[in-house]
C-alpha distance (Angstrom), angle and dihedral (degrees) to the residues before:
residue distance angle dihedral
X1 . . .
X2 4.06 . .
X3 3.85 116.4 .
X4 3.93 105.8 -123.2
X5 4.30 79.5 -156.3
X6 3.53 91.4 63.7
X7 4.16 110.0 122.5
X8 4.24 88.0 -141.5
X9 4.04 83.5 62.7
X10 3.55 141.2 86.1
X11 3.69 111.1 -86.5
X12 3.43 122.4 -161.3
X13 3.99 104.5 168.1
X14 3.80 78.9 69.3
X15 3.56 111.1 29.9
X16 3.70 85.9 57.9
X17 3.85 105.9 30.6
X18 4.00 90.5 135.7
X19 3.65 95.8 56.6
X20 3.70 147.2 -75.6
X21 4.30 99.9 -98.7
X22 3.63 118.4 87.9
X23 3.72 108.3 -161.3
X24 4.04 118.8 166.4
X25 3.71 95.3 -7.2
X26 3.84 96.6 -45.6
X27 3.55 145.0 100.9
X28 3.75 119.3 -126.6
X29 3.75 142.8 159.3
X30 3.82 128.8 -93.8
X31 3.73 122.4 -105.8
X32 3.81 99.0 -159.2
X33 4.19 85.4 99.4
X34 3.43 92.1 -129.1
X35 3.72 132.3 104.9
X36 3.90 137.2 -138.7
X37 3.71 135.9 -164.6
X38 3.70 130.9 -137.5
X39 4.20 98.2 -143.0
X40 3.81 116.6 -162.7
X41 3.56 106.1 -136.7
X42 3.51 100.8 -150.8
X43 4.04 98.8 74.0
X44 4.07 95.4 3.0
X45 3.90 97.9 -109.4
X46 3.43 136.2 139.7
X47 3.27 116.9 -105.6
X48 4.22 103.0 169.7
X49 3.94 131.5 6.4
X50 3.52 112.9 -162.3
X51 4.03 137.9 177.1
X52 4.02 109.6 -104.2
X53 3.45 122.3 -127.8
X54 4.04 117.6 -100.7
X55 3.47 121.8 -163.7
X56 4.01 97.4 -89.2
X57 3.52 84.1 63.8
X58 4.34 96.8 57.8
X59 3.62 80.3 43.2
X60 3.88 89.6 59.1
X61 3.75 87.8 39.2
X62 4.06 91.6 49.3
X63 3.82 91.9 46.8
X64 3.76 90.3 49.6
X65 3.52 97.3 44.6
X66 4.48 93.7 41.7
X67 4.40 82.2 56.2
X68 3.59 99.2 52.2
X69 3.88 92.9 44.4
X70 3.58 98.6 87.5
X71 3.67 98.7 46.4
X72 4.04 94.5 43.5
X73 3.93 84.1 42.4
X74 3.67 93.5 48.1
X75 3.91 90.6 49.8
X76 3.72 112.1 107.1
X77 3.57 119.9 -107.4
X78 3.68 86.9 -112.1
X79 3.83 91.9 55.5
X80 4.44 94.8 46.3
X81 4.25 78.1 48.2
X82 3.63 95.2 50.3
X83 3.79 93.9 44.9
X84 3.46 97.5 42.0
X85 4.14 89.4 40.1
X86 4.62 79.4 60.2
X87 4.07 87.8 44.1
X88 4.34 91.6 60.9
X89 3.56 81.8 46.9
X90 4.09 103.9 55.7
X91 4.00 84.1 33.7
X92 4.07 87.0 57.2
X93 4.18 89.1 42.5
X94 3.94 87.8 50.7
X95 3.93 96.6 43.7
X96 3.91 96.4 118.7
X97 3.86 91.1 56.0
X98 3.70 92.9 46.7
X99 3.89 93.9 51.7
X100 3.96 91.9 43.6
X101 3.65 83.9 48.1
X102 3.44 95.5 51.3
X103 3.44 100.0 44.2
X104 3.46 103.2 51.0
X105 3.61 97.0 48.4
X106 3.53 90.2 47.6
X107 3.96 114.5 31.8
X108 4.17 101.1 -131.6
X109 3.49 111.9 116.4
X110 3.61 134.9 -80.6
X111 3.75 90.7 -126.9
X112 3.60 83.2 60.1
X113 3.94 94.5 46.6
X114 3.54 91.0 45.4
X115 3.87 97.3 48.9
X116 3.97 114.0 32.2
X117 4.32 108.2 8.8
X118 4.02 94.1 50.3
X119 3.59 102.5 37.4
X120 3.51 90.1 40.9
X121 3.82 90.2 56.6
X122 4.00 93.0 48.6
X123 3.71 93.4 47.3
X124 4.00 89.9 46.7
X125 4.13 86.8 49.8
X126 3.47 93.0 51.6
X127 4.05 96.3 39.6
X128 3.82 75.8 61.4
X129 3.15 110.2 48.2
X130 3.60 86.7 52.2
X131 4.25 92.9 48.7
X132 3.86 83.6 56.4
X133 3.66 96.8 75.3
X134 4.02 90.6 50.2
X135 4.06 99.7 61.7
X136 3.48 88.2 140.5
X137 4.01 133.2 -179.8
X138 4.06 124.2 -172.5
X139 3.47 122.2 -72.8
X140 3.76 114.4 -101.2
X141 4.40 122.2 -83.1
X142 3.12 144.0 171.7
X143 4.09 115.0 -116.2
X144 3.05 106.0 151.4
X145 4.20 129.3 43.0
X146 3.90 110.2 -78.5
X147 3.78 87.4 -11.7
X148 3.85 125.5 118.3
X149 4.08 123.9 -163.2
X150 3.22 141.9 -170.8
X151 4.12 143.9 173.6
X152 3.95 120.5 -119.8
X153 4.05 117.1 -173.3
X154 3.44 109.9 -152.8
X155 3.43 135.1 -174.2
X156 4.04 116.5 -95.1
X157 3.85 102.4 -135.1
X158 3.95 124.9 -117.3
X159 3.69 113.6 7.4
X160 3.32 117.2 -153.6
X161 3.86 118.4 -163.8
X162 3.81 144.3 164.0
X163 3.84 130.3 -152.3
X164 3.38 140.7 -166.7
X165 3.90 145.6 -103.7
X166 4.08 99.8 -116.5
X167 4.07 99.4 68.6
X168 3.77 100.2 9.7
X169 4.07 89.0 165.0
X170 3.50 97.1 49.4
X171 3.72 103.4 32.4
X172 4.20 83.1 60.8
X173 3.66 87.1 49.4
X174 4.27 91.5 52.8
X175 3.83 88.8 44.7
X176 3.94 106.7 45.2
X177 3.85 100.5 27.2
X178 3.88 101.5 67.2
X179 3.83 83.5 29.2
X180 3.87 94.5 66.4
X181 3.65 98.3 29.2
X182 3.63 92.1 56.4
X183 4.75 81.7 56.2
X184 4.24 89.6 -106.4
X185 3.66 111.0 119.2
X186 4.18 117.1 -153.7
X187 3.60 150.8 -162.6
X188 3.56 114.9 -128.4
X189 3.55 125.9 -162.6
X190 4.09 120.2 -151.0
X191 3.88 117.8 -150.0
X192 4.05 105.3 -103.3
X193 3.74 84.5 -119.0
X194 3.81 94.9 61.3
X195 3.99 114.1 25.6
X196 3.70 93.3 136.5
X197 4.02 120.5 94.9
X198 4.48 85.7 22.3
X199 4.10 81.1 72.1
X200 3.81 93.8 38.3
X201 4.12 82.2 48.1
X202 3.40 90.0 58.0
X203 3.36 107.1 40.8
X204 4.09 83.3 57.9
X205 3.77 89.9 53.7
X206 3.88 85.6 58.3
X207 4.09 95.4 40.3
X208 3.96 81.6 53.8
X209 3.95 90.6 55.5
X210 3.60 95.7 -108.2
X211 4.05 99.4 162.0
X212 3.79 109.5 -102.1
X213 3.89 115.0 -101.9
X214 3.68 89.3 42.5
X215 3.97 97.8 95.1
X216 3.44 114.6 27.3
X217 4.00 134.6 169.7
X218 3.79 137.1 -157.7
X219 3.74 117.6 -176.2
X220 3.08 109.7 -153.4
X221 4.02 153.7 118.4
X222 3.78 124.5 -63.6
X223 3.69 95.8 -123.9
X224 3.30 105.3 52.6
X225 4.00 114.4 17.8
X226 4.18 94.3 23.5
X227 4.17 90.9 50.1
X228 4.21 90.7 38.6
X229 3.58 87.1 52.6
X230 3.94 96.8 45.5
X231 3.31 92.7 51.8
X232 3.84 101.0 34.2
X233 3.98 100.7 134.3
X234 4.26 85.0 -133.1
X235 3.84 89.9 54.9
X236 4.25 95.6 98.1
X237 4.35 87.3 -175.1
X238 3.72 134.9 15.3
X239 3.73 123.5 -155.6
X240 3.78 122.4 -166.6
X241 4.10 132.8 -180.0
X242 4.01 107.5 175.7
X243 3.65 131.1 101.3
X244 4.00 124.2 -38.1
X245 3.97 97.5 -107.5
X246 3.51 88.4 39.2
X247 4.18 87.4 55.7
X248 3.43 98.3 44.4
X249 3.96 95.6 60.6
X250 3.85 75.0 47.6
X251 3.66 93.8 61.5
X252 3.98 92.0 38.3
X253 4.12 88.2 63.8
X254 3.84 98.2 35.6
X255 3.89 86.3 50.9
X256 3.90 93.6 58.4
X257 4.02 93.0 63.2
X258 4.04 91.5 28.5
X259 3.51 104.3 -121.5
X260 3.64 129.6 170.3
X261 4.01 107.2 -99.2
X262 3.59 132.9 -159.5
X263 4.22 115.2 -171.2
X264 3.67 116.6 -167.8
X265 4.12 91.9 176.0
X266 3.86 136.6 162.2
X267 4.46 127.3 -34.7
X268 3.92 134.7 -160.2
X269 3.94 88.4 -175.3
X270 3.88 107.5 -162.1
X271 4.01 112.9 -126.1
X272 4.24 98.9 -145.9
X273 3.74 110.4 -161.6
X274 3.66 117.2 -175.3
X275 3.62 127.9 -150.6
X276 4.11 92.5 -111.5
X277 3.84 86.1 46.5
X278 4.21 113.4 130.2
X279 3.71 88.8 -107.2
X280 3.47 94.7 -147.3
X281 3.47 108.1 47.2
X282 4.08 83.3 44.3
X283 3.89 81.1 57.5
X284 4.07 98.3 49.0
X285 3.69 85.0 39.0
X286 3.87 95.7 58.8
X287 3.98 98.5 37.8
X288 3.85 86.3 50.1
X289 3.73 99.4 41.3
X290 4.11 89.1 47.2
X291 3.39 97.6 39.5
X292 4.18 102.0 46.5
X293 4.13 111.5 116.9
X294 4.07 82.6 7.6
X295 4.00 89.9 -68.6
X296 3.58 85.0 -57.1
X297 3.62 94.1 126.3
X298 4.37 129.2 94.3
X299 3.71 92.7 -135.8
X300 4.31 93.1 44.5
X301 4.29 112.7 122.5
X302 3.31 103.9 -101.8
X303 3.96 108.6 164.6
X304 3.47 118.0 44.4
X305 3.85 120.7 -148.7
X306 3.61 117.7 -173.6
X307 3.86 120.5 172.5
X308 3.89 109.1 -113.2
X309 4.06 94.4 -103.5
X310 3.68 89.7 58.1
X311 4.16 100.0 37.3
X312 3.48 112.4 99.4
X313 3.86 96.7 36.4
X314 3.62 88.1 56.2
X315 3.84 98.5 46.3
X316 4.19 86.7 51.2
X317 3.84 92.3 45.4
X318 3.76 91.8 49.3
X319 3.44 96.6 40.3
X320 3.76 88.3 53.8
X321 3.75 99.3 41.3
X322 3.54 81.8 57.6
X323 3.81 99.1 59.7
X324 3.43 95.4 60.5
X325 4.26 92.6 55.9
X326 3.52 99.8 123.9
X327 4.20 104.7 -131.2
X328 3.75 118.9 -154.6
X329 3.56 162.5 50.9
X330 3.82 106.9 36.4
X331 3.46 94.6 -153.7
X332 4.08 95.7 55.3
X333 3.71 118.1 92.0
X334 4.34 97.8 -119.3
X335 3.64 97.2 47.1
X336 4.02 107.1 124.3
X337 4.19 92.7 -178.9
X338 3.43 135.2 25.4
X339 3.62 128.9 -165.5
X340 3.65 132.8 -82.5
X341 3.57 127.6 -93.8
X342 3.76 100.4 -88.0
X343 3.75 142.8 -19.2
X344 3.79 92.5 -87.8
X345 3.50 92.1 53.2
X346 3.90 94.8 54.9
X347 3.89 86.9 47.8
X348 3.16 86.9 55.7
X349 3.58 100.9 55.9
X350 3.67 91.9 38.9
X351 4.06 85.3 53.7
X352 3.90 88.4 66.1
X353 3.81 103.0 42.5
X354 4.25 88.7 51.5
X355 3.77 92.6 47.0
X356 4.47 86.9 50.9
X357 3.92 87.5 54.7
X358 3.71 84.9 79.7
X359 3.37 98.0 53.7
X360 3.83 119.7 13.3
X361 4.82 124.5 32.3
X362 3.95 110.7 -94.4
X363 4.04 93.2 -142.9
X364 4.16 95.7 175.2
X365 3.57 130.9 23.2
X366 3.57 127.0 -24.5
X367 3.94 95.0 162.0
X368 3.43 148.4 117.9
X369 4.01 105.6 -131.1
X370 4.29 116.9 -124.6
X371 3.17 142.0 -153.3
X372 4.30 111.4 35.6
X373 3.38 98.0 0.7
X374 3.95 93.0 48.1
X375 3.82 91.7 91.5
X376 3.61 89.1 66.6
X377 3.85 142.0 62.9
X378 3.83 95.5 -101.7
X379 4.19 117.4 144.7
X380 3.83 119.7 -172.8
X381 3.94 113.8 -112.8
X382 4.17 98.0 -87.1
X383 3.98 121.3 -160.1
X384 3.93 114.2 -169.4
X385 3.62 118.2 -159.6
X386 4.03 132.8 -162.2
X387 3.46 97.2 16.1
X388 3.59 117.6 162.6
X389 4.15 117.4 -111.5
X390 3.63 87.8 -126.8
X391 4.07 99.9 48.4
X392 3.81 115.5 100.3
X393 3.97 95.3 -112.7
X394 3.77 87.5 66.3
X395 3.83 100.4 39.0
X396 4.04 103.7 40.7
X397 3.72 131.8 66.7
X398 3.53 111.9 -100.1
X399 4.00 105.8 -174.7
X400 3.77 93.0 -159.0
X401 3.84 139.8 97.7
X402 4.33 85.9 -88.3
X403 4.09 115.8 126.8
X404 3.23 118.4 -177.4
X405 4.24 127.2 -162.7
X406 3.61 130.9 -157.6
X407 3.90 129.1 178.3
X408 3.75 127.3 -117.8
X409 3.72 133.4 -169.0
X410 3.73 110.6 -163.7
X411 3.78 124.5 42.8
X412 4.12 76.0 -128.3
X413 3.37 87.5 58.6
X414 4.02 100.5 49.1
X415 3.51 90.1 53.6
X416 3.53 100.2 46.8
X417 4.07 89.2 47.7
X418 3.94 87.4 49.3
X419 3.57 95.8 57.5
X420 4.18 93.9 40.5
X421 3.70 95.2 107.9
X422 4.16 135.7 79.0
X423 3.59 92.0 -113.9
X424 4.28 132.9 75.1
X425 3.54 114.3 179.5
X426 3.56 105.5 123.8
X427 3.64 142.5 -25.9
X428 4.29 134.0 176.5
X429 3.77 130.8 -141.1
X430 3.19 123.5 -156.9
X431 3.99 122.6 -156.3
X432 3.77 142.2 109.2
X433 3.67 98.3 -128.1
X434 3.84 109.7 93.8
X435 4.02 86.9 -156.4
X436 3.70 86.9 58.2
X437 3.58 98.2 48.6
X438 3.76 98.4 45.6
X439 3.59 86.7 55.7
X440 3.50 95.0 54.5
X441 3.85 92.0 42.1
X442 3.72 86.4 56.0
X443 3.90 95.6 46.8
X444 3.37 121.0 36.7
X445 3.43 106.4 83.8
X446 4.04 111.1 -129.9
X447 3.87 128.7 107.9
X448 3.48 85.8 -114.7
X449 3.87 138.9 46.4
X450 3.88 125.4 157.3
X451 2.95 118.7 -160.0
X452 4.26 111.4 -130.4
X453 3.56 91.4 -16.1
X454 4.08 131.7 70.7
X455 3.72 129.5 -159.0
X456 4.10 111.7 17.0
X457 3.50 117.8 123.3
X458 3.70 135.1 -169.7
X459 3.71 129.6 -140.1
X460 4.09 85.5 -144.0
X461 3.79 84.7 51.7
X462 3.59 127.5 86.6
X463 3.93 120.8 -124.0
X464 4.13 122.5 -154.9
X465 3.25 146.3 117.3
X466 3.80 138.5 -122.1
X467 3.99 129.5 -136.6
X468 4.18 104.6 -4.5
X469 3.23 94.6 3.6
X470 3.74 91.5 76.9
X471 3.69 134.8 -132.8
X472 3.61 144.8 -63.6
X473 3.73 132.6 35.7
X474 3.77 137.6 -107.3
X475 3.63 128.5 -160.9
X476 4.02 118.3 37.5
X477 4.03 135.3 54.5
X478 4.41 80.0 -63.8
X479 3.77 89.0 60.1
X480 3.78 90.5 54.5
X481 3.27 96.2 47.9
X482 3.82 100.2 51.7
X483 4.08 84.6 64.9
X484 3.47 90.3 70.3
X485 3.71 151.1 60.1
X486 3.42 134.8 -129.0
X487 4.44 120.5 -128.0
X488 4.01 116.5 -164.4
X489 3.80 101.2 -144.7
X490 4.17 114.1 -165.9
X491 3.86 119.6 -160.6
X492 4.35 113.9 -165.9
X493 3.69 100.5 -147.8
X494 3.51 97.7 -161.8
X495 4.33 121.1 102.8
X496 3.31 94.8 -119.5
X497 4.12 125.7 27.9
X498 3.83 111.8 -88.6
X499 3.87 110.1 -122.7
X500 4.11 90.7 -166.1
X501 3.92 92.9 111.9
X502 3.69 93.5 35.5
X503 4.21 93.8 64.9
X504 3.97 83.2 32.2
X505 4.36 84.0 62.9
X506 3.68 96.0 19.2
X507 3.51 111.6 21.6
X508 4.41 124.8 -139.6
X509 3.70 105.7 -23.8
């Protein structure tokens, strides 16, 4: 196993010896008077205690952020690009730390890190930087008489947002890049599992001569600094990704000061295989698309259905596929899955797969792993089999490396088994016939479906669920426009002011 001590690795004790709150361009300690722990979940160590945030602290953050708003705001969109154009760059120039970081805080492999979660995050800074030149209204018309309009979109004011512990890098990146392109500036706040690479983000956006105020984080717990913040009467828009339950007590506080809310919340995306699938790139798809971040992921395939001609070959090629996922160190360069974010979480996981062996076949997996990795929170890659729609490993969200398969009959049937759930996030179909996939495209109700492929996303590409899965979308030209509001502005053309709709209300006076 890796040695969090070792001086070639990340360290966090030291890189963030003055605290883990970064209010107006500075890092500073917590003054909730309680402490937190950063836990690598690859040997259970501690690899970073820190002071949480209290509530004095996202008042610090919300004052800091509410002063620079009408300087960032005022910027040009030239300006917010050219800054945010120098903040890919440092991001890019810092990418080794930022994987480390992300890594060790949250157990998937560097390779990972290295490949998808920081390149991601550059891209999605520069896709930004570039959108913030393009805040565009309507063009002017006349509608009404002598009366010209047109549409401004201007930013909101102080967003305040809250991410979660699966992609801690990138889930920043979706919350405070359309944010500040758009002129808002925000207060982010970092699960308490996971505070690592959003401080290393936003020390970047300051190294890139991003204005200070503009990014700020507050580390701190969800029931105290996350519900202060939400419903922080300064805080003009809230956005939230995390678990449904967790979002709807989201929504319940934003509602009471009526801010603007954007929910990115929990998935149980359907896997669709039809019987003219390729069968094995339907089988490579599924064990990659459940298996990414250890299953720890919203938009991960988690229920498997495979029309009857195609079943059992693709429960014995998955289940086999699955055997050879190499389970380990998430540092060293052959490990395929790394563990989950904590112990709990693993329990968890494992909690669902036991309670299935009464009622549905546990093909793959289903096991804790011994011997060097047992300090950690690994769990073998599990398939379930013959579950019923109905039972609870089919219907709840699982987080973990667990796919489940069902058969289906009629294409009618797929679909309607696909979109059996409370959630819509995404989904995949897999088929060669193009009238086959359009259908399924058009009917199963997610805000995404690819189409023999699951998991890539696009930083041109909108992300967002429907039903459950909340509302709103990040990433894309959709994403920057749901950080900011829209102002009807009314010219009279005439010299003087017409009085015709005055006597119409108030007659000669």
């Amino acid at each position: 196993m890796h040695n969090p001590g070792n001086s070639t690795r990340f360290q966090a004790q030291d890189r963030f010896a003055e605290g883990a709150q970064y209010i107006a361009g500075r890092l500073t300690k917590g003054t909730s008077g309680r402490t937190h722990a950063v836990v690598d979940p690859a040997t259970g160590q501690d690899v970073y205690t820190y002071e949480l945030a209290g509530t004095e602290d996202v008042d610090a953050a919300v004052a800091a952020a509410r002063e620079a708003f009408p300087g960032w705001a005022g910027a040009t969109p030239g300006e917010r690009s050219d800054a945010m154009h120098r903040f890919a760059g440092v991001l890019a120039e810092h990418a080794e730390d930022l994987a480390q970081a992300e890594s060790l805080q949250c157990g998937k492999p560097l390779k990972l890190s290295r490949e998808f979660d920081v390149p991601g995050t550059v891209d999605n800074t520069a896709f930004f930087a570039g959108a913030a030149r393009h805040l565009q209204g309507q063009s002017a018309g006349e509608y009404s008489g002598d009366h010209t309009s047109y549409v401004r979109r201007e930013a909101i004011g102080v967003v305040g947002s809250i991410a979660p512990w699966n992609y801690p890098l990138q889930m920043a990146a979706w919350k405070v890049l359309p944010a500040i392109a758009a002129g808002n500036t925000i207060v982010l706040k970092p699960a308490e599992l996971t505070p690592l690479t959003s401080l290393l983000f936003a020390q970047a956006a300051t190294e890139a001569g991003i204005p200070d105020g503009v990014v700020n984080i507050v580390t701190g717990a969800g029931r105290d600094a996350g519900e202060h913040l939400v419903g922080h009467p300064d805080v003009a828009m809230t956005s939230f990704t995390g678990s449904t339950g967790v979002g709807k007590r989201v929504a319940e506080i934003a509602t009471s000061t009526v801010k603007r809310l954007h929910l990115e919340l929990g998935g149980k995306a359907p896997f669709v295989v039809f019987d003219d699938a390729d069968l094995e790139a339907a089988v490579h798809g599924a064990v990659a698309g459940a298996l990414i971040n250890t299953g720890q992921d919203c938009t991960a395939a988690t229920r498997a259905y495979v029309q009857r001609p195609l079943y059992d070959a693709f429960v014995q090629g998955v289940a086999d596929l699955m055997e050879s996922i190499r389970v380990g160190d998430p540092f060293a360069p052959d490990t395929d899955l790394g563990p989950l974010i904590s112990h709990a979480q693993r329990d968890r996981v494992a909690g669902f797969v036991d309670r299935a062996r009464s009622y549905a076949r546990v093909v793959a997996g289903g096991v804790i792993p011994q011997g060097d990795l047992e300090q950690g929170a690994h769990y073998r890659p599990t398939l379930v089999a013959d579950a019923a729609q109905d039972s609870e490993i089919v219907q709840a969200e699982i987080f973990g490396p667990v796919l489940v398969v069902l058969p289906f009959d009629s294409d009618d049937e797929g679909i309607r088994l696909a979109n059996d759930t409370p959630y819509g996030l995404a989904a995949s179909a897999w088929t060669r016939d193009v009238f086959r996939a359009n259908r399924a495209t058009r009917d199963i109700k997610a805000g995404c479906v690819w189409v023999n492929d699951h998991i890539p996303i696009l930083s041109e590409m909108p992300h967002g669920g429907y039903k459950a899965s909340g509302f709103g979308k990040d990433m894309s030209a959709y994403s920057f426009e749901e950080y900011t509001q829209i102002k009807h502005v009314m010219f009279d053309n005439t010299a003087v002011a017409r009085k015709d709709w005055h006597r119409t209300i108030f007659g000669d006076r």
